[in-house]
C-alpha positions as CSV (number, residue, x, y, z in Angstrom):
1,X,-204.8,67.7,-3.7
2,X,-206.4,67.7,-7.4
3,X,-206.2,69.7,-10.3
4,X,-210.5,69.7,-10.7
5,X,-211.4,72.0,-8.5
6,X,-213.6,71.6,-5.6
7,X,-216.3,71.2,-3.9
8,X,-218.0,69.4,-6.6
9,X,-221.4,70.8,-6.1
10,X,-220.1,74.3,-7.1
11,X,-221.4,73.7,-10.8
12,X,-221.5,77.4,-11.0
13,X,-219.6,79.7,-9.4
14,X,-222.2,81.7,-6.5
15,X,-221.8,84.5,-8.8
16,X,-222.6,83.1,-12.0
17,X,-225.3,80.9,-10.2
18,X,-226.8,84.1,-8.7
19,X,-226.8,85.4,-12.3
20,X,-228.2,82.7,-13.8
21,X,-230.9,82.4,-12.1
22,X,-231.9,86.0,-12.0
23,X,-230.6,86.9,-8.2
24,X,-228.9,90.4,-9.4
25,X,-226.1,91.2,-11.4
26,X,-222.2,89.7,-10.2
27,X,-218.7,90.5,-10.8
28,X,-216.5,91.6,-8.2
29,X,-215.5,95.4,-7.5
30,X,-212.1,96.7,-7.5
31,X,-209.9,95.4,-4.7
32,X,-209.5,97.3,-1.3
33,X,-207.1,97.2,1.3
34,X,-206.5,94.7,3.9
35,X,-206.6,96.1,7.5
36,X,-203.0,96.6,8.4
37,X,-201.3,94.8,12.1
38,X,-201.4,96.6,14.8
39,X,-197.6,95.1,16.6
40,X,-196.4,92.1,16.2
41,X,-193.5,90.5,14.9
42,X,-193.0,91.5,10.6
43,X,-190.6,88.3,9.9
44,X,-187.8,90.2,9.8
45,X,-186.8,89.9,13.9
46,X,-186.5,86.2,13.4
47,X,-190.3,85.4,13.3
48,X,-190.9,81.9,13.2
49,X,-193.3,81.1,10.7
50,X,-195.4,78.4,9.2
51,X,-195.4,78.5,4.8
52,X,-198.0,77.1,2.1
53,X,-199.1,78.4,-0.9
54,X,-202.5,78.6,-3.4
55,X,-202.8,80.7,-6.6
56,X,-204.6,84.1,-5.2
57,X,-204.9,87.0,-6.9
58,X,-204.5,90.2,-4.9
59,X,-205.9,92.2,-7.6
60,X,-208.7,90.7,-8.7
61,X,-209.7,89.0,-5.8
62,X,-212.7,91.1,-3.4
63,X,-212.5,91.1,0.3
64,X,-216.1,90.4,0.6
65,X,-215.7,87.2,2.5
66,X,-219.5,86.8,2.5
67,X,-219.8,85.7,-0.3
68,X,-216.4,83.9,-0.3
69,X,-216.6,82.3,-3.8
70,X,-214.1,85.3,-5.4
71,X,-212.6,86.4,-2.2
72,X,-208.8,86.9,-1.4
73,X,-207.9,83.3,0.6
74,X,-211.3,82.4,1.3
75,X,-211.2,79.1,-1.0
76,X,-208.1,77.8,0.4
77,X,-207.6,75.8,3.8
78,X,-206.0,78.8,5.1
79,X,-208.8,81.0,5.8
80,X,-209.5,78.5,8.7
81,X,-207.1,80.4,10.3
82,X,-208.2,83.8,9.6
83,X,-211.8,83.4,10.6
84,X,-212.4,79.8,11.7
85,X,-215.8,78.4,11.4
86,X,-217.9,77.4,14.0
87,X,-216.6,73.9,14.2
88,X,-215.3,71.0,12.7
89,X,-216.4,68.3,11.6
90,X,-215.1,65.1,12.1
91,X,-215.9,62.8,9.1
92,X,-214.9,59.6,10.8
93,X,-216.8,60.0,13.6
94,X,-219.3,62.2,12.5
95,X,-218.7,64.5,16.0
96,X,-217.9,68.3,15.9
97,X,-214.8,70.0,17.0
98,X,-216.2,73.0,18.2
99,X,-214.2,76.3,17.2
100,X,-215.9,79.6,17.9
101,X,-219.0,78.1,18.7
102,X,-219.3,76.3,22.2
103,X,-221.5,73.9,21.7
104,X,-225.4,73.0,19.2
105,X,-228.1,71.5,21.1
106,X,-231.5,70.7,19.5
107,X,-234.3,71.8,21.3
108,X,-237.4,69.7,19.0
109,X,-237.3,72.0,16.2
110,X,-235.2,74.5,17.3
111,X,-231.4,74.1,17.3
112,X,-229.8,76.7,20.1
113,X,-226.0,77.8,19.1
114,X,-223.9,78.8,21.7
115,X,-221.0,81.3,21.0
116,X,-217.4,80.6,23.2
117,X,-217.6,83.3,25.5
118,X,-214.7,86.2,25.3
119,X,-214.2,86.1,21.9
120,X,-213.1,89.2,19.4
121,X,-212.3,90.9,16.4
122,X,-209.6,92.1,14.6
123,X,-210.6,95.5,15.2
124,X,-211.2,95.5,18.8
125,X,-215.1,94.4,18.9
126,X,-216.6,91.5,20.9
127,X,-217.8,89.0,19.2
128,X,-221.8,88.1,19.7
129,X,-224.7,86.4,19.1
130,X,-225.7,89.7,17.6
131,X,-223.1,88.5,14.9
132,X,-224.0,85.5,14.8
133,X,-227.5,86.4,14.4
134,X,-227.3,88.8,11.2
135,X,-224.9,85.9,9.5
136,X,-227.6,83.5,9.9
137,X,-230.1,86.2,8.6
138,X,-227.8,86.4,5.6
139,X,-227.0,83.2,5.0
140,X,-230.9,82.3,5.0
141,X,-231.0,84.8,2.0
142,X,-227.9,83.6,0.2
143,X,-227.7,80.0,1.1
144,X,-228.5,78.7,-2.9
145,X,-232.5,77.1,-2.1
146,X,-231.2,73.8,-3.6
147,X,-228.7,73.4,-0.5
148,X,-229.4,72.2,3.3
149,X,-229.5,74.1,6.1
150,X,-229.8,77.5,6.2
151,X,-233.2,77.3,3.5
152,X,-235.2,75.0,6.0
153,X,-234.3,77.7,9.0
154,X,-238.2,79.3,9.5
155,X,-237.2,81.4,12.3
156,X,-233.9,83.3,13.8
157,X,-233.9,84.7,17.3
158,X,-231.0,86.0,19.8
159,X,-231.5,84.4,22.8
160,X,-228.6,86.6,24.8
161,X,-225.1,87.9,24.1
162,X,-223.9,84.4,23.0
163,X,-227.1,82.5,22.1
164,X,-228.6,82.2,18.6
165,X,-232.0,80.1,18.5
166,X,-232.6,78.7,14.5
167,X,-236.0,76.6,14.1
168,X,-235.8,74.4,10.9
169,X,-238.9,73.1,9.1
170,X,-239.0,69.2,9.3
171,X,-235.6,69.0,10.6
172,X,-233.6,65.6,10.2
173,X,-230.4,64.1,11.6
174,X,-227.7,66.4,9.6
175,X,-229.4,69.2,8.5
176,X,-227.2,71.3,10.9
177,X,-224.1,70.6,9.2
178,X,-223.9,74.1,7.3
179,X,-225.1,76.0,10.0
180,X,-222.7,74.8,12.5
181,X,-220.0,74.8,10.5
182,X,-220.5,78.6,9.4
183,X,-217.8,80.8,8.7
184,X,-218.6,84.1,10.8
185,X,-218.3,87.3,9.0
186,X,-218.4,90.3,11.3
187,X,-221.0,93.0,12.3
188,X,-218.4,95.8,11.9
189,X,-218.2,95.2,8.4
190,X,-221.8,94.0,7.4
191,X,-223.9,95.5,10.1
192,X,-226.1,97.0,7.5
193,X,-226.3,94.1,5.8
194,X,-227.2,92.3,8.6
195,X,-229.7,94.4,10.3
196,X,-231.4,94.3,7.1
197,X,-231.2,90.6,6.3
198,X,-233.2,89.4,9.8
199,X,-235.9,92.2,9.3
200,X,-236.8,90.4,6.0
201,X,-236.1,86.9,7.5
202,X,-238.4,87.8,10.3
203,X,-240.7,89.3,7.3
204,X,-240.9,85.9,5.9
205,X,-238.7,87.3,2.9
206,X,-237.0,84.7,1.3
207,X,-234.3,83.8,-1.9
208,X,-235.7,85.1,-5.4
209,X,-238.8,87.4,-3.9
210,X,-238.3,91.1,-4.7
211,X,-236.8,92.0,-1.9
212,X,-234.3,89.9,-1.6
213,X,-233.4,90.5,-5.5
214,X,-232.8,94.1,-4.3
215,X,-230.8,93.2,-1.4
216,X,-228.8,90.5,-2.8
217,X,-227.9,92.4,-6.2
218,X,-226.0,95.2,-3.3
219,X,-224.4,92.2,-1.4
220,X,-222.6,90.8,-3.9
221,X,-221.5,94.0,-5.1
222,X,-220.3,95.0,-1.8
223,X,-216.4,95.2,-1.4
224,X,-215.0,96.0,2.1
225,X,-211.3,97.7,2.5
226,X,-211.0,95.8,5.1
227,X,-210.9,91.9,6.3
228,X,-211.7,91.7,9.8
229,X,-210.3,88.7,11.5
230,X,-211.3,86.4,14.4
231,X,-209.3,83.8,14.4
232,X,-205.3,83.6,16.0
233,X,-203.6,85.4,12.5
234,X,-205.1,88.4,10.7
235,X,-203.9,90.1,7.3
236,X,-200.7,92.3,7.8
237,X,-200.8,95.3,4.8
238,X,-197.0,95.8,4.5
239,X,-196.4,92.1,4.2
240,X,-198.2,92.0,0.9
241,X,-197.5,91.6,-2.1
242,X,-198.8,89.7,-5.5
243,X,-196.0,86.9,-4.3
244,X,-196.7,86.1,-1.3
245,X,-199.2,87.0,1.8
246,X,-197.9,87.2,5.6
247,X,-200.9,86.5,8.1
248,X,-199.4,87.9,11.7
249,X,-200.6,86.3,15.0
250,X,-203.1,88.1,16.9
251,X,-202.9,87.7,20.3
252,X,-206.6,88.6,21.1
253,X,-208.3,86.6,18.2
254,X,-209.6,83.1,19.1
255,X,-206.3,81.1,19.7
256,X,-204.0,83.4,19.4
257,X,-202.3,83.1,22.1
258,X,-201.9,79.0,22.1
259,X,-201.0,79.2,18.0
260,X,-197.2,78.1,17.6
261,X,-196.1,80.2,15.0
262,X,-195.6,84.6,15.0
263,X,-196.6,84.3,11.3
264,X,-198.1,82.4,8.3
265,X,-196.6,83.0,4.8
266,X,-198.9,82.2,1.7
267,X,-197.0,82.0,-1.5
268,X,-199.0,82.6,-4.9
269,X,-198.4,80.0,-7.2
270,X,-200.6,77.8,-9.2
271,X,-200.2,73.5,-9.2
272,X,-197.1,73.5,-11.1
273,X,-195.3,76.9,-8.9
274,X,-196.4,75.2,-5.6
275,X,-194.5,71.5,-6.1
276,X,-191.5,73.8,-7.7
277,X,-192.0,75.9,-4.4
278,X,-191.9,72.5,-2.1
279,X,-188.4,70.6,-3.8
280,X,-186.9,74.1,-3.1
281,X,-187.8,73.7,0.6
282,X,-190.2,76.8,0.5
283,X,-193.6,75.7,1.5
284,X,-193.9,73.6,4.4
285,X,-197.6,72.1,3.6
286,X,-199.3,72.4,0.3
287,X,-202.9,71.3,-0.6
288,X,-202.2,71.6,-4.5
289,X,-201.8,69.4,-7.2
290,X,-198.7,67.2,-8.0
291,X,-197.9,65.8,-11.2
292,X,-196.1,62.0,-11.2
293,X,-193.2,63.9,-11.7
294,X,-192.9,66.2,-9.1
295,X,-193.6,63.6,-6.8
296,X,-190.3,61.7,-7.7
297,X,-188.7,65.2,-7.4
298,X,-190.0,65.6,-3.7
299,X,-188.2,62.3,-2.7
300,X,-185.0,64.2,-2.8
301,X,-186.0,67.0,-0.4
302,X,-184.8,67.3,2.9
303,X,-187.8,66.6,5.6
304,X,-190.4,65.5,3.1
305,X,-193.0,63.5,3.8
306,X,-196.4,62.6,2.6
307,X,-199.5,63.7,4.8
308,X,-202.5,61.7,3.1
309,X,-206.1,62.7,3.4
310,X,-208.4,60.4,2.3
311,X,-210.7,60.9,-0.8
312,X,-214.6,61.2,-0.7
313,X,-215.5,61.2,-4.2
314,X,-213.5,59.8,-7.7
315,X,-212.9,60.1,-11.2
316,X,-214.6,58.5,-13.7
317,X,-217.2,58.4,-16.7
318,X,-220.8,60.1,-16.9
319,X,-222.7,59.1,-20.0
320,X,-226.0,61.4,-22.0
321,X,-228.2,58.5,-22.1
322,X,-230.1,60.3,-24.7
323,X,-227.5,60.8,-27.1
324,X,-226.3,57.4,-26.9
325,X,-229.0,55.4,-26.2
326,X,-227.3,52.2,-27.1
327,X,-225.9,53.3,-23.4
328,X,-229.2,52.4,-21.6
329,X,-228.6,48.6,-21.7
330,X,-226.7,48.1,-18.8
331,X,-224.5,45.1,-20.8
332,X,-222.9,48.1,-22.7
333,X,-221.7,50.1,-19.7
334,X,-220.2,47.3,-17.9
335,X,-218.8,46.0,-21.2
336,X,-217.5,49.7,-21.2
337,X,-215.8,49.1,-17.9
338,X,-214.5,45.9,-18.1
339,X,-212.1,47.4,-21.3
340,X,-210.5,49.7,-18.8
341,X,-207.4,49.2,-16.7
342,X,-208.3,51.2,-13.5
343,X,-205.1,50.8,-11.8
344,X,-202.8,52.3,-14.7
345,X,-205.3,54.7,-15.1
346,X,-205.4,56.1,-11.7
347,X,-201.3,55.8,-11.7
348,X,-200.6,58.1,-14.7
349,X,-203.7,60.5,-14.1
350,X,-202.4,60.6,-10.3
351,X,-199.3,59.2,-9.6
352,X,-199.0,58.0,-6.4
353,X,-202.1,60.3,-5.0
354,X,-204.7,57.5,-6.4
355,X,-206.8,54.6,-4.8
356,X,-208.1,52.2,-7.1
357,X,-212.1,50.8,-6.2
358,X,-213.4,48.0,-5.3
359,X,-217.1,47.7,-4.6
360,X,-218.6,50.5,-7.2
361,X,-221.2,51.2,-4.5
362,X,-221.2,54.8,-5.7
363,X,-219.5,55.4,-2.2
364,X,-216.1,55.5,-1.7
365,X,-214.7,52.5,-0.4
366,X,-214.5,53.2,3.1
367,X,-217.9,55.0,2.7
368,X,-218.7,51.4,2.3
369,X,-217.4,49.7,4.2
370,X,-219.0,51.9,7.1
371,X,-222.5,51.2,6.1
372,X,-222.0,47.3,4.8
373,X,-220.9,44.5,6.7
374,X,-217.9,42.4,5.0
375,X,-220.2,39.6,3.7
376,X,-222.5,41.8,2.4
377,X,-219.4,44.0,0.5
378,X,-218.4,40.3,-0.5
379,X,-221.5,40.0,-2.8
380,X,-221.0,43.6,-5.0
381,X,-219.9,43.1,-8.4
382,X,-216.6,43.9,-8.8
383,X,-215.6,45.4,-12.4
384,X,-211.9,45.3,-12.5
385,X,-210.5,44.7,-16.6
386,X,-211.6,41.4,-18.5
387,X,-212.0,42.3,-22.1
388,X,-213.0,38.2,-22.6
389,X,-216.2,39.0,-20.3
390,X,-216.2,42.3,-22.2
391,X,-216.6,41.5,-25.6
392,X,-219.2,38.6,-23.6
393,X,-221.2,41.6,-22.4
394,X,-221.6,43.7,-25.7
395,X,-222.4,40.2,-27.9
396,X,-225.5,39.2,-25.3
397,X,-226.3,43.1,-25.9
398,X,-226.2,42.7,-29.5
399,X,-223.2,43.8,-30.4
400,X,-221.1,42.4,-33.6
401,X,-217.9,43.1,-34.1
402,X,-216.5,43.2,-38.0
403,X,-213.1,43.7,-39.4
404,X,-212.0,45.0,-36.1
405,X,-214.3,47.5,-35.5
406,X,-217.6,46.9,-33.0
407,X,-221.2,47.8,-33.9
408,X,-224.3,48.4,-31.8
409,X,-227.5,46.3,-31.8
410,X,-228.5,48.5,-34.7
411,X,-225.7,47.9,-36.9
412,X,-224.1,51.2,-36.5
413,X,-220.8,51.4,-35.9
414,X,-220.1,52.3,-32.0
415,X,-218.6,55.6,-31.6
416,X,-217.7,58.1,-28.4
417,X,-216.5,61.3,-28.1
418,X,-215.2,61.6,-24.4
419,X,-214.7,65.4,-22.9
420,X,-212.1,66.1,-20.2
421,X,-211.3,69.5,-19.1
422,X,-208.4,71.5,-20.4
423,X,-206.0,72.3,-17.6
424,X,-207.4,69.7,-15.1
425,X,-204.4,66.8,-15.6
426,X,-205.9,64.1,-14.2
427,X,-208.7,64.4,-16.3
428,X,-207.1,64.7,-19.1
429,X,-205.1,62.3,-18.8
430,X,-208.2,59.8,-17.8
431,X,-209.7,60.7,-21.2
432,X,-207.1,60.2,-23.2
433,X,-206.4,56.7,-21.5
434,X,-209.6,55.8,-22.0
435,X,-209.9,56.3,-25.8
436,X,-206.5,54.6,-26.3
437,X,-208.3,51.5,-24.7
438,X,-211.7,51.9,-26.4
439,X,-210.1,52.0,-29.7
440,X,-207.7,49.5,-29.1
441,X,-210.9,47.3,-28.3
442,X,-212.5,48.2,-31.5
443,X,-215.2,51.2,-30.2
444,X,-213.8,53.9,-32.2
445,X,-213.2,57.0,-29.5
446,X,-211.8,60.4,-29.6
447,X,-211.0,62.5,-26.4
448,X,-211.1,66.3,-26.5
449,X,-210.9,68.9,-23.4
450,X,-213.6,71.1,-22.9
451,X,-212.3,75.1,-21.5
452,X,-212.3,75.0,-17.7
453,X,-214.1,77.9,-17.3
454,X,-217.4,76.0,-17.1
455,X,-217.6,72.2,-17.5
456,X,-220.5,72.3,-15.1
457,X,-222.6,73.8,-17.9
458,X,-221.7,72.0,-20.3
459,X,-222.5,68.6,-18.3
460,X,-225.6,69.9,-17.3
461,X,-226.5,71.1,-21.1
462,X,-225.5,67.7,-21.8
463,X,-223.6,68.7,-24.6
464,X,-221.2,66.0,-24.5
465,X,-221.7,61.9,-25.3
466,X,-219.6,60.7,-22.9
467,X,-217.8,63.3,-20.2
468,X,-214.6,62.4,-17.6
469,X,-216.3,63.7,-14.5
470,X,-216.4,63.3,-10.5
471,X,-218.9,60.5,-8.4
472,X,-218.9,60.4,-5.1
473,X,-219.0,63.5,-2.8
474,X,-216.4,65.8,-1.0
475,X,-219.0,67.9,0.3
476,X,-221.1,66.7,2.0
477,X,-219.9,63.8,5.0
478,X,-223.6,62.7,4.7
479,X,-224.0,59.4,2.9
480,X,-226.8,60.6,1.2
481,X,-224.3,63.3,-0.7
482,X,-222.7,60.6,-2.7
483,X,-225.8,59.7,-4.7
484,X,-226.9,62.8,-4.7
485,X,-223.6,63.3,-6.9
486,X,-224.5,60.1,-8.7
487,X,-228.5,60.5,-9.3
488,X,-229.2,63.6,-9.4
489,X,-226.3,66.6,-10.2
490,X,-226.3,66.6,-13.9
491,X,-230.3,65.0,-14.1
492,X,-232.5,67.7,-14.2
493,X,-234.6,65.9,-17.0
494,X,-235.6,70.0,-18.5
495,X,-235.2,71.3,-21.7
496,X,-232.4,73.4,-20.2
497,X,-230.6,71.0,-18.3
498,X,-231.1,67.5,-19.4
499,X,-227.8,66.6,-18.9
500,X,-227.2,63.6,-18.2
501,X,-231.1,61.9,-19.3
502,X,-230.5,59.2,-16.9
503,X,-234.0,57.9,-16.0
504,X,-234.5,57.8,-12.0
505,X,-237.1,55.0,-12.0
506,X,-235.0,52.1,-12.4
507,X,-235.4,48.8,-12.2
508,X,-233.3,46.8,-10.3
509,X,-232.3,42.7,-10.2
510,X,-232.5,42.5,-6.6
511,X,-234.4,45.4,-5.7
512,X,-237.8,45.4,-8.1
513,X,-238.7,48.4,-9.4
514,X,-237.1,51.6,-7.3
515,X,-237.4,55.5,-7.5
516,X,-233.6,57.1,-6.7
517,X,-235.4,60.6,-6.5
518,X,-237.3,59.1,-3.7
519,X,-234.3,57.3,-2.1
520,X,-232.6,60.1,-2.3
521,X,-234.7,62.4,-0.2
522,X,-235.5,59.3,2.2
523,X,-231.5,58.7,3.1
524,X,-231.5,62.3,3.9
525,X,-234.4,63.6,5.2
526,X,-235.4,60.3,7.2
527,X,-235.8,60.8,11.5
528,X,-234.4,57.4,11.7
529,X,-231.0,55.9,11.6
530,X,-232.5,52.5,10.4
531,X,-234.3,54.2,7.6
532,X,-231.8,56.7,6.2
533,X,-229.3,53.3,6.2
534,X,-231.8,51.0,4.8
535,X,-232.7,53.8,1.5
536,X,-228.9,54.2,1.6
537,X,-228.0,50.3,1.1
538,X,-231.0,50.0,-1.6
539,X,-229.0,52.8,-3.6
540,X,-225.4,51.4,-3.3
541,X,-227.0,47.8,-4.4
542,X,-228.6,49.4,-7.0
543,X,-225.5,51.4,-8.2
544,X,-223.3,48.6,-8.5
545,X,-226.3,46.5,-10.3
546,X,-226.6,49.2,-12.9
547,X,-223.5,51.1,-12.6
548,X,-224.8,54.1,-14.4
549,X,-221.9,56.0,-14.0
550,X,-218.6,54.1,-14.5
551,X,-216.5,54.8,-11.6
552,X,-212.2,54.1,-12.3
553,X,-210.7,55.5,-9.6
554,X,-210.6,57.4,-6.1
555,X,-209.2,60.3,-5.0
556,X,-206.3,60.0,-2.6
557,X,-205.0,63.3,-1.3
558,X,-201.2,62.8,-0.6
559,X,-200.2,66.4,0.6
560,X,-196.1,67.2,0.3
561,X,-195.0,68.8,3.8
562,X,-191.5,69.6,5.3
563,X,-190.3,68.6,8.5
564,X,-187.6,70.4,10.0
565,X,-187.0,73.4,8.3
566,X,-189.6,75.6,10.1
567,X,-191.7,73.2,11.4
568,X,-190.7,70.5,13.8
569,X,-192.8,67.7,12.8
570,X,-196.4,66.9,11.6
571,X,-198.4,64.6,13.7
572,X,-198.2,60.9,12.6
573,X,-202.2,60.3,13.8
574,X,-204.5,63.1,14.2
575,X,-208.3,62.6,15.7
576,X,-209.4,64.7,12.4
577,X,-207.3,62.8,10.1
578,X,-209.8,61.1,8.1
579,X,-211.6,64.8,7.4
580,X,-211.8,65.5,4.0
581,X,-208.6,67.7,3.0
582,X,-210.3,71.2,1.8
583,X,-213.5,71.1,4.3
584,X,-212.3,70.4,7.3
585,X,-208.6,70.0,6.9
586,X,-207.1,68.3,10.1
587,X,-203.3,69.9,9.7
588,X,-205.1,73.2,9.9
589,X,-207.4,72.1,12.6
590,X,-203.6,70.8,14.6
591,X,-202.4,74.0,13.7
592,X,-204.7,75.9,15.4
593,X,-205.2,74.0,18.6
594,X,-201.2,74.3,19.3
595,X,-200.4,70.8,17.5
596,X,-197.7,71.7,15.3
597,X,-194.5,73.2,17.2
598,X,-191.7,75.7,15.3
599,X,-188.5,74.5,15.0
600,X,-186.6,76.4,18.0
């Protein structure tokens, strides 16, 4: 529940990506129709129903669900229940909850995918592997090169009318995640597509060759009337409107007959719309933002509760090394640190949706705590505010401070300007915090918000001295996601991208000298446990040695729900409930399986 959108590692949207990097023109088409219900209950008979909300847009919003970046729903929790994925993933226990797949086995190099049998569409179809088998075709194409999964898949083959077989070059413990947790699109709708997609795959036709330019400047273009659903609730037409969408159960789409409610009711509104929609007892679950003050407001309603999710990345500071390279001596940036109150931060910026951290391994605390053992956690540097050890810090750096005002080694006066993001409270908010302290130690610092449209290329341009932005990961459950965050998103070192200039070969006071590049690609591409673990300790060590990104606080999704108006109550402990809230969101995941129970 934040105002900065996620994942993180959307720096572009897939259509300006695709754009940007020469893939074939973007934008989406006019929108089409949704297939109408076929029976079922339309709310007015008493249905009972479960309500949320999230700021679509009917109009603009394609039904190409493909592509999904653009399309109506497809980037809220809710389209779990539309077309669920092949499984979910439990972050805790790093297990899947299989969905529509029944179950992934690895074969050497070969991982088989097995399809529950009995399962159909919307529109009457069964379905296949032959589905499954053109998705994966696409997806090879799409999936952006940079990403795992889907680019290291050499070879697709249907094995039968449930079996997919996907060999992966060099394949390493995790590199299934994006394959098995694949949202299936269906044949009806993209059998062209499809048929197309594992001719060239089977061609050896991969992202940015001709062909797939060709093809992929058509597929992103391509907009559907029609959604066609798999999952227990499909899209009904005459409930449908620019307020609110009604999703009916179908009985023959996976679960639909086991769901608890007739309907699901999605209200548009944006973060502010959905906490007024909650305190008037609207919207029984929302994934949306909350100011401070709505929270207070929610105490008031009848059934509310919290349901947290726990946070995998944070908020904090990412420095251009290169335009302040007064930044590179590592003194400075934990003298930076040490000015800052992390605790009041985190509570105005968040409320009570915050968790302050501890170890600044570049993890998330219970990240941590998972790979460390307590005695080792003991001996991280903790950075917590000390403005004595501070203005310590900056003087051993050379660093004089006169009349007030502090001046760098080369007896400049210290200045920052610190970007947030217009729109995005939390980071706002953090900015403007953080100049108030700066300047009230003596580093003159101005904040200013950047337009939301695009932060991520402005980072990347590195067209900012010092920016409010994200470390950690919310993507990816893998460790290794975290530093990839940290290390390399933001690094590129080109002309075009230098953004942060933060140079990889470091060298660290209990580690010697160490490549992160390297460590990165060992903690996720190792075959061993023990290796992938001992590249990932090295990098948290080294992160809290250098702390080249300053870290303040941690995300802590507190999601308002209602008890008691429509639903009965939400489970106190769920197997899922550490999951991250918008990639595998465990109320959903209850939802589906039955969990949650209408008020009767």
């Amino acid at each position: 529940m934040t105002s900065t959108p996620h994942p993180l590692m959307r720096g572009l949207s897939r259509r300006r990506l695709l754009r940007a990097v020469g893939f074939g023109a973007a934008g989406a088409a006019g929108a089409g129709l949704l297939s109408s219900c076929a029976g079922g209950d339309t709310g007015s008979g008493g249905a009972r129903q479960f309500t949320g909300v999230f700021d679509f847009d009917l109009d603009a919003q394609t039904r190409n669900v493909a592509v999904e970046d653009g399309a109506l729903l497809m980037n809220s929790v809710y389209a779990d229940l539309f077309l669920p994925a092949g499984a979910f993933y439990n972050w805790e226990t790093h297990e899947w909850d299989y969905l529509l797949l029944e179950s992934s086995v690895w074969e050497g190099d070969d991982l088989i995918v097995t399809l529950r049998p009995g399962l159909k569409w919307s529109d009457g179809t069964d379905l296949t592997a032959e589905d499954l088998h053109q998705n994966y075709a696409i997806r090879v194409l799409e999936a952006p090169a940079w990403s795992v999964g889907f680019p290291q898949v050499t070879e697709l083959e249907q094995l039968d009318g449930l079996s997919v077989r996907a060999r992966f070059d060099n394949p390493f413990p995790g590199i299934e995640l994006q394959v098995v947790k694949h949202r299936i699109f269906s044949k009806s709708t993209y059998g062209d597509f499809g048929e197309r997609a594992i001719a060239m795959v089977a061609d050896g036709v991969r992202q940015g060759d001709d062909e797939h330019t060709v093809f992929n400047a058509e597929f992103i273009e391509f907009n559907p009337e029609n959604i066609i659903t798999s999952g227990p609730y499909k899209f009904d037409r005459a409930q449908m409107s620019d307020a609110r969408i009604t999703l009916v159960r179908d009985e023959t789409g996976y679960q639909g007959a086991q769901v608890g409610f007739d309907e699901v009711v999605v209200h548009k509104g944006d973060n502010r719309q959905a906490s007024l929609l909650v305190q008037q007892g609207e919207v029984d679950y929302s994934t949306l933002a909350t100011s401070a003050a709505d929270q207070q407001a929610f105490q008031g309603v009848e059934g509310f509760r919290w349901i947290e999710h726990p946070g995998y990345d944070g908020c904090g500071l990412m420095f251009n090394y290169e335009a302040k390279p007064e930044l590179r001596d590592v003194r400075v940036r934990k003298a930076l640190k040490h000015i800052l109150d992390s605790d009041q931060i985190g509570q105005v910026a968040r409320g009570e949706a915050y968790s302050r951290v501890d170890y600044y391994a570049g993890l998330v605390d219970l990240q941590a705590e998972q790979i460390f053992t307590a005695d080792e956690l003991a001996e991280f540097e903790t950075y917590d505010q000390d403005l004595e050890r501070a203005a310590e810090l900056l003087e051993e750096a050379g660093w004089t401070k006169e009349d007030g005002i502090w001046h760098t080694s080369d007896g400049e006066e210290a200045g920052y300007e610190i970007i947030g993001v217009a729109g995005w409270g939390d980071f706002e908010l953090t900015a403007t915090q953080v100049e108030e302290a700066w300047n009230g130690f003596g580093i003159r610092t101005t904040a200013r918000n950047v337009p939301a449209d695009n932060p991520w290329g402005i980072w990347a341009a590195g067209d900012f001295e010092v920016a409010v932005r994200h470390w950690g990961n919310p993507e990816i459950p893998s460790y290794w996601g975290a530093f990839q965050m940290n290390y390399l998103v933001e690094n590129a070192g080109t002309d075009d991208s230098p953004g942060q200039s933060f140079d990889l070969r470091v060298e660290s006071p209990s580690q010697g000298e160490v490549d992160l590049a390297e460590l990165v690609e060992t903690a996720k591409t190792a075959r061993s446990e023990e290796e992938q673990t001992e590249a990932l300790k090295t990098m948290a060590i080294v992160f809290n040695e250098l702390l080249p990104r300053i870290p303040i606080w941690t995300y802590k999704y507190l999601a308002p729900a209602l008890e008691g108006a429509r639903v009965e109550s939400f489970p106190e402990e769920h197997p899922a409930d550490q999951n991250q809230i918008y990639m595998d969101n465990h109320i959903m995941l209850a939802l589906i399986r039955g969990g949650l129970k209408p008020v009767e």
